[in-house]
PyMOL commands that place a pseudoatom at each C-alpha (Angstrom):
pseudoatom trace, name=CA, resn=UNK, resi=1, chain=A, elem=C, hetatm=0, pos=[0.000, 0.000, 0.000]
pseudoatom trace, name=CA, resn=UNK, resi=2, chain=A, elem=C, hetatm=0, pos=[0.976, 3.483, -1.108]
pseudoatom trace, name=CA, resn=UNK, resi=3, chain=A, elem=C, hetatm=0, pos=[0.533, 6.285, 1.323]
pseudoatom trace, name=CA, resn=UNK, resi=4, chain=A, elem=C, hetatm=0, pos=[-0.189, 10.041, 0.021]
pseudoatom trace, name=CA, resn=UNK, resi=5, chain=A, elem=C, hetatm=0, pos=[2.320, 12.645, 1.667]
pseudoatom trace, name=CA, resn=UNK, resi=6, chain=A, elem=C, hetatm=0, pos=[-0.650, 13.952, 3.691]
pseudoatom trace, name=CA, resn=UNK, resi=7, chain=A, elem=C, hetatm=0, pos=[-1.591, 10.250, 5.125]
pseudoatom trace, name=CA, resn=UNK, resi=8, chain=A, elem=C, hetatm=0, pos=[2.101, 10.132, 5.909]
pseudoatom trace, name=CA, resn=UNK, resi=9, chain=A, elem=C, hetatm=0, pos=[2.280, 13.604, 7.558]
pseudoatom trace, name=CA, resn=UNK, resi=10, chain=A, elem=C, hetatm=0, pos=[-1.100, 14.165, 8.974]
pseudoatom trace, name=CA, resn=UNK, resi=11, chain=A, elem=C, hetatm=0, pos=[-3.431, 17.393, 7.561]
pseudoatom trace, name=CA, resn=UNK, resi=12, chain=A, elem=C, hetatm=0, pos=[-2.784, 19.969, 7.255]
pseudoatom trace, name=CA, resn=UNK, resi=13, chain=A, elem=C, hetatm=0, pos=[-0.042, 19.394, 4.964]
pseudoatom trace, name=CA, resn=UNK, resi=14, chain=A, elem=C, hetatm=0, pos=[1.400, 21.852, 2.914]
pseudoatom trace, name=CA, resn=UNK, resi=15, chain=A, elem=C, hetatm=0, pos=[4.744, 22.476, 1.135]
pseudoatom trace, name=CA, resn=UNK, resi=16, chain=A, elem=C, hetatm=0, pos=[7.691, 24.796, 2.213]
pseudoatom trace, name=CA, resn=UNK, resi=17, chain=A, elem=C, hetatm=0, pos=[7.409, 27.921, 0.819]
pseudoatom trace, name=CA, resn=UNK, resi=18, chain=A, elem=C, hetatm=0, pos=[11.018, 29.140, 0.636]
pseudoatom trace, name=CA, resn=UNK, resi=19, chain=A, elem=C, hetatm=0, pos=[14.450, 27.628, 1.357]
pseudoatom trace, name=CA, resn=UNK, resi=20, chain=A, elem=C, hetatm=0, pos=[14.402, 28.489, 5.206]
pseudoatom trace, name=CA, resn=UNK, resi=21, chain=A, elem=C, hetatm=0, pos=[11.052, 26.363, 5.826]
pseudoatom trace, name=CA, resn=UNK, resi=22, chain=A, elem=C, hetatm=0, pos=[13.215, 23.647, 3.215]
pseudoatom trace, name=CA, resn=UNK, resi=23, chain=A, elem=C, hetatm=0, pos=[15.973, 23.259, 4.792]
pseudoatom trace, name=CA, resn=UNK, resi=24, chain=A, elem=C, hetatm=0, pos=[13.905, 22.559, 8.046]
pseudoatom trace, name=CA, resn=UNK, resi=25, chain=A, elem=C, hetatm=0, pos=[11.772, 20.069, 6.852]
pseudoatom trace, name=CA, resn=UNK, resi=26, chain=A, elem=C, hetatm=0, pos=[14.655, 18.475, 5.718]
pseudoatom trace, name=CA, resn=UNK, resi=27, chain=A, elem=C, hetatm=0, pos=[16.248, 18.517, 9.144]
pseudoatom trace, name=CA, resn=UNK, resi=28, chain=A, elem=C, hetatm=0, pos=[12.852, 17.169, 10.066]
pseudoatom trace, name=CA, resn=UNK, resi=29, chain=A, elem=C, hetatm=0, pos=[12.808, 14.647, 7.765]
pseudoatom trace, name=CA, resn=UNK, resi=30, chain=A, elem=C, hetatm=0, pos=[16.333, 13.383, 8.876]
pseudoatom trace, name=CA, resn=UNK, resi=31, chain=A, elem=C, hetatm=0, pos=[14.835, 12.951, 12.210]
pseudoatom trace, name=CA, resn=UNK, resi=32, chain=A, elem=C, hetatm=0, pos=[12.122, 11.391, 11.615]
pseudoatom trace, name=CA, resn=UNK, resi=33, chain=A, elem=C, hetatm=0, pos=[13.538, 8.827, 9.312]
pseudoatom trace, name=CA, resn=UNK, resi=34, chain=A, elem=C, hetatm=0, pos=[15.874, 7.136, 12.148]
pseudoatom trace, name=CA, resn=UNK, resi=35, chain=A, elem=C, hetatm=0, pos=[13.096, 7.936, 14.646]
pseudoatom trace, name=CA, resn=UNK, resi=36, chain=A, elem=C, hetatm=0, pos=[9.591, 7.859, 13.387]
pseudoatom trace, name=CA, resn=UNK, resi=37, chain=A, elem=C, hetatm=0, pos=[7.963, 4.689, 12.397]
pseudoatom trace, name=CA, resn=UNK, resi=38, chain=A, elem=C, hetatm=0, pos=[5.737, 5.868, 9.874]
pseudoatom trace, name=CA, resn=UNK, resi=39, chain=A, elem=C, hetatm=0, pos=[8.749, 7.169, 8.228]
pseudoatom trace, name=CA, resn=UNK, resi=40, chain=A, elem=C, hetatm=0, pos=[12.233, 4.514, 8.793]
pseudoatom trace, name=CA, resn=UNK, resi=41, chain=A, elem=C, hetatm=0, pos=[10.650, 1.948, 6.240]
pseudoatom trace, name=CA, resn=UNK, resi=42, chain=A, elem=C, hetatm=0, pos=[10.503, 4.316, 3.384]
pseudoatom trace, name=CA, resn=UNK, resi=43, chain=A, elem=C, hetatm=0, pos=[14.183, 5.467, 3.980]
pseudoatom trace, name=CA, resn=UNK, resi=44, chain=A, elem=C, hetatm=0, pos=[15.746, 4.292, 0.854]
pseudoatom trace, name=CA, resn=UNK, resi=45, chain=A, elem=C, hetatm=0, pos=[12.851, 5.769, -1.172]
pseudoatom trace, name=CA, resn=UNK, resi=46, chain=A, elem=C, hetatm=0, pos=[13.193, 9.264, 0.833]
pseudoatom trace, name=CA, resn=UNK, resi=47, chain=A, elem=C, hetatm=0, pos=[17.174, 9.141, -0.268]
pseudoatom trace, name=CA, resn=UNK, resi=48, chain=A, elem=C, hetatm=0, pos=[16.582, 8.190, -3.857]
pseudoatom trace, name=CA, resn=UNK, resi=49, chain=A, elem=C, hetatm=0, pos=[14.106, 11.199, -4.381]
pseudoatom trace, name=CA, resn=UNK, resi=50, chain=A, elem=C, hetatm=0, pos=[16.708, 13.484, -2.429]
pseudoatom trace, name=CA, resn=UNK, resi=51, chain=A, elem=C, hetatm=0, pos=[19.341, 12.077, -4.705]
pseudoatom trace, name=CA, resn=UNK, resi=52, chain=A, elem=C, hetatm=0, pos=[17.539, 12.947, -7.970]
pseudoatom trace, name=CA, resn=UNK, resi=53, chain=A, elem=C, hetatm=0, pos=[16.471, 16.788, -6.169]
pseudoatom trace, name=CA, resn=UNK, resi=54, chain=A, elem=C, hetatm=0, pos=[19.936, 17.047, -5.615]
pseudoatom trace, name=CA, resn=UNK, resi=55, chain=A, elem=C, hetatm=0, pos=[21.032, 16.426, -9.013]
pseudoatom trace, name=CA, resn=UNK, resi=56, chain=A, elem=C, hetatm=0, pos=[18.594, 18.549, -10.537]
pseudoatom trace, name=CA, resn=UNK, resi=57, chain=A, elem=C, hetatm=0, pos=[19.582, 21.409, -7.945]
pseudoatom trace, name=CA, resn=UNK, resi=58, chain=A, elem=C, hetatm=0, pos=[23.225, 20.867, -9.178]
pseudoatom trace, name=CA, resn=UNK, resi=59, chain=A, elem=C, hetatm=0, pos=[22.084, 20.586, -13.070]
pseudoatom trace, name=CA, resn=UNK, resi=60, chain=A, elem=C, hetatm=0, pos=[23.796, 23.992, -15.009]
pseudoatom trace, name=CA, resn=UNK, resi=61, chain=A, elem=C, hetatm=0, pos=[21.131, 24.896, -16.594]
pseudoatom trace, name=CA, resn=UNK, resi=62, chain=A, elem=C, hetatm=0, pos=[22.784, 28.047, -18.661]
for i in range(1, 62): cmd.bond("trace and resi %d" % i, "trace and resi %d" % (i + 1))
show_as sticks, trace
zoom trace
């Protein structure tokens, strides 16, 4: 079974809206992956999707 990001996070959920609140959901979704339940089984998921965001952060696009 596939959960939706709000039946993983609880409502209301809603995105970051600029790299401060980013870069603190990702702390909080380093934290919760060792420590949350809901969250450890998906870790290698979680770090494939970060892997691919990172790349496409790191992508010259001139």
């Amino acid at each position: 079974m596939t959960l939706s990001a709000q039946q993983m996070s609880g409502p209301p959920y809603t995105l970051p809206e600029d790299a401060v609140e980013w870069l603190q959901a990702l702390a909080a979704l380093r934290r919760a992956a060792v420590t949350n339940p809901r969250v450890a089984p998906f870790r290698e998921q979680i770090a494939s999707a970060c892997e691919w965001t990172a790349r496409a952060l790191r992508a010259d696009d001139t």
